[in-house]
N, C-alpha and C positions, 0 to 999 in steps of 0.2 A: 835435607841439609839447608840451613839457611842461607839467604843471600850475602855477600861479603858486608858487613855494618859499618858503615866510615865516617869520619871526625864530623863530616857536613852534612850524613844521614840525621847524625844525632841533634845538628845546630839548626835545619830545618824544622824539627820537632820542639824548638824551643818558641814562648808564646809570642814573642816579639816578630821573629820569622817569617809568621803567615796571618800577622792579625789582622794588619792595615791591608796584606790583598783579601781578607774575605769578611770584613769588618760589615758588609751589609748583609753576611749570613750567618752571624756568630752574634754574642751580646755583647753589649757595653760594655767598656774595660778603658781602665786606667793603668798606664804601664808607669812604673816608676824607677828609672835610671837615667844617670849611676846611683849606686846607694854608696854612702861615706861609708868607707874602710868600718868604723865603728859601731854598724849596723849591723855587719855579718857578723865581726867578731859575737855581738852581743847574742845572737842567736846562735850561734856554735857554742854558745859559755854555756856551765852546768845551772842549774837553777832559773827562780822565774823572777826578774826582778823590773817593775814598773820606772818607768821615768818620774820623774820629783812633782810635777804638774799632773800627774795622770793617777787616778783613782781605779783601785782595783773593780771589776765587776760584783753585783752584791749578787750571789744566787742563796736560794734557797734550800736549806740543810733540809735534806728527807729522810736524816737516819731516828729514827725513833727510839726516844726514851725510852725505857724500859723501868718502872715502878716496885718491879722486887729488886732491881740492882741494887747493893748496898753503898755502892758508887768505891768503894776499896780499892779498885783497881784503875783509876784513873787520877792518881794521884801526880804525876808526871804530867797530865795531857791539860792541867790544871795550871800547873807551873808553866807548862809551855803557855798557856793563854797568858796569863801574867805577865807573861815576855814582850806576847803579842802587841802589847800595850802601848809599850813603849816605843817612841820615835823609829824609823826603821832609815837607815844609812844608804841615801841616793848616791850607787853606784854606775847607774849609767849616763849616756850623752848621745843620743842618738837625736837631738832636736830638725837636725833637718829631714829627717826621714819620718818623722814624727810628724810635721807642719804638713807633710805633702799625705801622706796617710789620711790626715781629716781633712786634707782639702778634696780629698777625691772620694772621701766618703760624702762631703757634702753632694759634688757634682754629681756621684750615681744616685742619691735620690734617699740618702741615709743608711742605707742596708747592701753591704758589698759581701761576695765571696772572696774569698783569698787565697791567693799562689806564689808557688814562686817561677822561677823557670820552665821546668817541665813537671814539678808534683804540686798538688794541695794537700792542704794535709788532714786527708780522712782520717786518717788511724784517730785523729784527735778530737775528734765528736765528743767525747765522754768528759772534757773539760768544761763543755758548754751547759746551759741549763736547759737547754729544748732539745739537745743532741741532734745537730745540725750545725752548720760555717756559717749563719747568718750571724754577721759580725754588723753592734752600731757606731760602733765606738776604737777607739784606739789600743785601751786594754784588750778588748776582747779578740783582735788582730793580736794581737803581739803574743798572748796569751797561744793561739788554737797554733800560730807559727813555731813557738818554741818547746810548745808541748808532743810534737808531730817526729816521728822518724824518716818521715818522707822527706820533709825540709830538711833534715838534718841530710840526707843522702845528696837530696839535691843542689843545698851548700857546697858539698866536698865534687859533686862532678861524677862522679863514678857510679853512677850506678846501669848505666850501658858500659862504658868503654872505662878502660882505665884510667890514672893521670896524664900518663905520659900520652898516650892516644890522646885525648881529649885538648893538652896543650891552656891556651890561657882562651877564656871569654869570662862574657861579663855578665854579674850576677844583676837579677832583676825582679823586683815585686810587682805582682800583678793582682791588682782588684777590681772583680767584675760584679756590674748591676747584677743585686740580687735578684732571683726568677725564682717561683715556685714548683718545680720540675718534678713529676711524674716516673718515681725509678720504671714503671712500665714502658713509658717511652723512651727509653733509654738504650740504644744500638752501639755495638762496636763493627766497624767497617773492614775489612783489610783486603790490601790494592798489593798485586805482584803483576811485573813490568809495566806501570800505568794500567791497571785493568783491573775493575773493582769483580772479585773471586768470593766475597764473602761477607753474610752480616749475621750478625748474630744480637740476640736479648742477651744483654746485660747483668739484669735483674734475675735470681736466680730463685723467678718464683713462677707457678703456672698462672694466667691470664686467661682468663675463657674469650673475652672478648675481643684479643688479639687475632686470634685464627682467624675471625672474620673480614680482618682489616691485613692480612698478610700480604695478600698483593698489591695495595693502596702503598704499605709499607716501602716495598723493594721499590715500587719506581719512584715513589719521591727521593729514596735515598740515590736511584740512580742518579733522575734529573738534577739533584744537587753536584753530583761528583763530574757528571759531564760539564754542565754550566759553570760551575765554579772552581772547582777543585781542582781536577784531573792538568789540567793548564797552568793552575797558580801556583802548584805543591813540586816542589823541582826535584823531590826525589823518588824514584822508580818503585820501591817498595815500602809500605809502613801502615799505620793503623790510626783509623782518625772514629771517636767518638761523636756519634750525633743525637737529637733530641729533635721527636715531633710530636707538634702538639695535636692532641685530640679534637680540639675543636674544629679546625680547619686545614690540617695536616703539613701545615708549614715545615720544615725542616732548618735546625741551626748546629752548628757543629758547633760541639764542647772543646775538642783536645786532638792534639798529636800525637802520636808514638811512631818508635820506631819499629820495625818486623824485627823481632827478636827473642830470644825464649823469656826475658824475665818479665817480657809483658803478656798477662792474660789473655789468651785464645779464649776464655768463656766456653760457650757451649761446642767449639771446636777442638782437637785436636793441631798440635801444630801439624804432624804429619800430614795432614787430611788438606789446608791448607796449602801447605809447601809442594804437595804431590798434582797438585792441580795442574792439567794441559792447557796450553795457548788455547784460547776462544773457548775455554770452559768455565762453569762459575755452579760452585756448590749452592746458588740460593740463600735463603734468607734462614734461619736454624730458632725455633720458639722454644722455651723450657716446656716440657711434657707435662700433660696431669698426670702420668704415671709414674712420675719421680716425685721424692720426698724432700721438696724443696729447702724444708727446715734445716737437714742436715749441711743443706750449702751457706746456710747463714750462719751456721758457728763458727764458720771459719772467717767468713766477711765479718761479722759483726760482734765478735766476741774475742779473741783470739786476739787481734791484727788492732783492737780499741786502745788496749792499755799495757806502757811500756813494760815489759817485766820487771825492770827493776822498781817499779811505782805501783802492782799490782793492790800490794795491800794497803800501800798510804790512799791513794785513790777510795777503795770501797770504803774505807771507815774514817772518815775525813770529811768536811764540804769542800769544796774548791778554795774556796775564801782561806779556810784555816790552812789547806796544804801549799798556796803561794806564800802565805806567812812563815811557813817554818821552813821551805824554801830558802828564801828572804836572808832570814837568820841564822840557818847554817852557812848559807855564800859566805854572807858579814860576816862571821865567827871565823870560817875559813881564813880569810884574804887578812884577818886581826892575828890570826897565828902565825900566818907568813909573812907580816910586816916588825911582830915581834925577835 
């Protein structure tokens, strides 16, 4: 059974929380709040629509022509282009959150990941051209944020506690120096009563070269939790994400969570976890060469990419074209309800 999960379990885990106490074992990060009322709105609203000064991303169309089509059946996606054309109706106003966005893109170094509170938004890789969060520019934030179910969850608050549990906080964007990170190096941690019980790979793939480096592994991720963590993280149970680098086995923490079912256990069960004795600790857990890793990436990587209701506009579309007709139904919409 889990431990009881409380309003300030969850606001500990938020990135603002614990960034200034472990900002010399974590990356670079720009926190940006408050955000004006009419930022959130704009990421809660349907569709994907740019500020009047900001140019869409150009990516590159991979769907291939096909030379026996007689083209008959794109008669529609023809006329939508035509559409395309034309002026398109600046509906939003998000300038201050806009200004600060590429001021903190400039200050990490041009290339930021992006968050909000407690999610980033993976699900959203497949908006991008390199399918990866490395964002340069303002579209391409604003873009992976509202294309994301995670940011949408993490918007509304609920996705540990309810509303009424959770009560009122403040919403916050967070963008951190881009790092090229290694999903091999990649640990999720989890600590019951102060006492780290468990780490687990991440990445749900075999590594030969990890066994080697197993026990290098567990004690850096100790010495981190004792030095830093265990003292700074004010609450008793939860699950904190770390990253070491191969070259020289540094150790930086990613992320918070809280102990709870809807967060990933990885190569854990929770039982196995939750069942643990005072002064016990399951060790460090690698993905197996005798599992068939692939099977676990349909679910990470396939499944969890693309919203269901966008499944098809997505695959047969560029990016470019599907923010356009986006664009154009909103405006078509908000033209019908103003008539």
């Amino acid at each position: 059974m889990f431990p009881p999960l409380t309003r300030q379990d969850v606001l500990n885990c938020m990135f603002s929380s614990w960034y200034e106490k472990l900002s010399r074992v974590t990356f670079k990060s720009v926190v940006i709040k408050p955000l004006e009322p009419s930022f959130i709105e704009y990421l809660a609203s349907d569709g994907i629509v740019l500020p009047e000064d900001e140019e869409a991303p150009k990516y590159r169309n991979n769907i291939k022509d096909d030379s026996s089509d007689d083209g008959s059946g794109w008669s529609d996606d023809e006329e939508d282009l035509e559409d395309q054309s034309k002026p398109l109706k600046t509906i939003v106003n998000i300038d201050a959150t806009s200004m600060a966005i590429r001021e903190a893109i400039d200050k990490l170094g041009g290339k930021v990941f992006p968050r909000m509170n407690w999610s980033a938004p993976t699900d959203a890789t497949w908006m991008t051209c390199d399918n990866s969060l490395q964002c340069r520019s303002l579209s391409e934030v604003l873009i992976v944020l509202k294309g994301s179910d995670k940011i949408s969850e993490d918007i509304d608050g609920t996705q540990f506690l309810s509303k009424q549990e959770m009560g009122d906080w403040e919403h916050e964007l967070v963008l951190r120096q881009w790092c090229n990170l290694y999903p091999s190096m990649e640990f999720r941690c989890f600590v019951r009563n102060k006492t780290l019980v468990a780490v687990s790979q991440i990445e749900m793939q075999y590594y030969e070269f990890l066994e080697s480096m197993e026990d290098k592994i567990e004690s850096s991720i100790q010495r981190l939790f004792d030095r830093h963590i265990c003292s700074q993280f004010e609450s008793e149970n939860y699950c904190f994400d770390v990253y070491i680098t191969q070259e020289d086995g540094r150790t930086f923490v990613i992320d918070f969570k809280p102990m709870c079912d809807k967060v990933d256990s990885c190569l854990y069960l929770w039982q196995e976890i939750l069942a643990v004795k005072e002064d016990e600790s399951l060790g460090l857990r690698l993905f197996p060469d005798s599992l068939d890793g692939m099977r676990h990436y349909s679910n990470k990587f396939t499944r969890s990419q693309f919203p269901k209701d966008l499944d098809g506009e997505g695959l047969n579309t560029s990016i470019t074209e599907f923010i356009k007709k986006m664009t154009l139904k909103q405006a078509a919409e908000e033209d019908e309800q103003s008539e």
